[in-house]
C-alpha positions as CSV (number, residue, x, y, z in Angstrom):
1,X,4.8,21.3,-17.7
2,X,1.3,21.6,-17.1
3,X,0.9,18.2,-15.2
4,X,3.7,19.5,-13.1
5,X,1.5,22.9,-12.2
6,X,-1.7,21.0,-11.7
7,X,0.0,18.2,-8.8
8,X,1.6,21.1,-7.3
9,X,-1.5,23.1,-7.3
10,X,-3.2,19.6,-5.6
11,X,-0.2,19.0,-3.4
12,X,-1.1,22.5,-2.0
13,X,-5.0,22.4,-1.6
14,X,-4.9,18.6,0.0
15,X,-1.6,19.0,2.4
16,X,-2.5,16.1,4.5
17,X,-2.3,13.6,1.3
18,X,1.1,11.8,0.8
19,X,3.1,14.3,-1.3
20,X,4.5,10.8,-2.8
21,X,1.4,9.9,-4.2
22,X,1.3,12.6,-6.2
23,X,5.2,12.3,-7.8
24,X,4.0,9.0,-9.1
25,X,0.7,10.6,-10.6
26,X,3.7,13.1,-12.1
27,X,5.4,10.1,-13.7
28,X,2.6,8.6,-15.8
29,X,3.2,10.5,-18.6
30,X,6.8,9.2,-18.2
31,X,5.6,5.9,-18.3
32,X,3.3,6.2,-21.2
33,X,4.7,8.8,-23.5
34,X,6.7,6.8,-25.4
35,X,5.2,3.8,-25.3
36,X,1.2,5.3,-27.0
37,X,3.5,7.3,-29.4
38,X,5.1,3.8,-30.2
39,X,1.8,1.8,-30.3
40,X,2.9,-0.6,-27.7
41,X,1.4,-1.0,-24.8
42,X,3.4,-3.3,-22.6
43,X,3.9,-0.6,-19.6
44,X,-0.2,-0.9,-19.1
45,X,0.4,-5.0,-18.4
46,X,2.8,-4.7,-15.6
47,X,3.2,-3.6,-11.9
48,X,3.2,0.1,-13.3
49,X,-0.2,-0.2,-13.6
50,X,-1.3,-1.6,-10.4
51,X,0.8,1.2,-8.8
52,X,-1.2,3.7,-11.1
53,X,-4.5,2.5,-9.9
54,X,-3.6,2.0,-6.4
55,X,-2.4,5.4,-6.0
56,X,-5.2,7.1,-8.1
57,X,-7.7,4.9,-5.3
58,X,-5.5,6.2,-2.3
59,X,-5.6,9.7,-3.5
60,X,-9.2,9.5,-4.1
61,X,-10.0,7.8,-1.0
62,X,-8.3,10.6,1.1
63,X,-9.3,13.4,-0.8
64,X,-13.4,12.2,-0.7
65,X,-13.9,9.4,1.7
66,X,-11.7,9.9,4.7
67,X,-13.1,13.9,5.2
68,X,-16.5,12.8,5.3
69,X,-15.4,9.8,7.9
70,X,-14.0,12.0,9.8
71,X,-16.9,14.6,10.2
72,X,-19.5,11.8,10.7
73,X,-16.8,10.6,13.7
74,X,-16.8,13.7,15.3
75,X,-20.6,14.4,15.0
76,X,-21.2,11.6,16.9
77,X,-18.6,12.4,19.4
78,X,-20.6,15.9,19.6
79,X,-23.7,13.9,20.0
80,X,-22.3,11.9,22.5
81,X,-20.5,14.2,24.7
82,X,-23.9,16.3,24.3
83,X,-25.7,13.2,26.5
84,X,-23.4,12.9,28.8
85,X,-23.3,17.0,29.5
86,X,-27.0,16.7,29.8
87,X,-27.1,13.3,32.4
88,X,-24.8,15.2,34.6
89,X,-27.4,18.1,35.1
């Protein structure tokens, strides 16, 4: 229950990440429940963990990385467009 609170609560404050990626964060602990309780550890050495880490790396990527892309893009832009407004008077 709480896992489902805390990726809703995510969902809502990053909007612009892939509401999918967070549903397969959801299902981790449906992946691993059993298996930790049951010492066996075979769902870690399969695809489901590639998907895990990939989508923890997306998510992280666009929650940290792309923002600060995106405001070094536009500073330059500014920058820029600040030249050009000044050449033309």
């Amino acid at each position: 229950m709480f896992s489902a609170i805390l990726l809703t609560h995510y969902q809502g404050k990053y909007p612009d990440t892939d509401p999918d990626l967070f549903e397969i964060l959801g299902h981790i602990q449906d992946m691993t429940s059993d298996k930790v309780h049951e010492q066996s550890w075979d769902e870690w050495d399969s695809p489901a963990l590639r998907l895990i880490i990939q989508t923890l790396k997306t998510i992280l990527y666009e929650i940290y990385v792309q923002p600060k892309e995106k405001k070094e893009r536009y500073k330059i832009i500014r920058q820029l467009r600040e030249k050009v407004s000044q050449k033309k008077r």
